[in-house]
Phi, psi and omega in degrees: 000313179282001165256339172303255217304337172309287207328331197265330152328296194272335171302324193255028120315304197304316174312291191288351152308297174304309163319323191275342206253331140301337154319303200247016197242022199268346162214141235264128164234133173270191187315304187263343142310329185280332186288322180308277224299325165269343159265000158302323188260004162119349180264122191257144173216115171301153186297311173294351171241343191271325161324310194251015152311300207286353158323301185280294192305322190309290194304315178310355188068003168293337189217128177250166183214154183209141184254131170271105186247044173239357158267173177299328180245151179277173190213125155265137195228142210246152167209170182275115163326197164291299184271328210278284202303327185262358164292342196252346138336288148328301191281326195280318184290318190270022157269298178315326178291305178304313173292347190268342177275324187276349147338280166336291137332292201299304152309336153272340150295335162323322207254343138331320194293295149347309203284000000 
């Protein structure tokens, strides 16, 4: 069963990583500021999956990446294209519209349990 529930676990994660990882991406962060940042808010993301996200995202036109060579260590730093902000708009209205109907469905099974 707990491998059953990982599973299922990292499945319904895998979505909402792009989202979540567009989300912080409205001003240039390199990799491990972005990792802070999401893990400031409860969300953990490994290095090996958030790299070849911005990778993906990148090649999708969603994401621009620029390497900052004026510290001692360079940084590539990813920030949302254009097309990246008004695509994650869009994705963002249709998580809030999906989440408030499966809220919805979750609380009326509350309330079966109940009855």
């Amino acid at each position: 069963m707990s491998d059953l529930l990982s599973s299922l676990t990292t499945e319904l994660r895998r979505g909402t990583l792009t989202l979540a990882v567009l989300s912080q991406l409205q001003t240039p962060q390199y990799g491990y500021s972005l990792v802070q940042l999401l893990e400031k808010s409860g969300i953990v993301i490994d290095q090996s999956t958030l790299y070849p996200l911005l990778r993906r995202l990148e090649k999708q036109k969603l994401v621009t990446s620029s390497w900052d060579t004026t510290e001692s260590r360079p940084r590539k730093y990813y920030v949302l294209s254009d097309f990246g902000t008004e695509l994650f708009l869009q994705l963002k209205q249709e998580w809030e519209k999906t989440s408030l109907e499966l809220q919805q469905l979750l609380e009326g099974e509350k309330k079966n349990e109940l009855d």
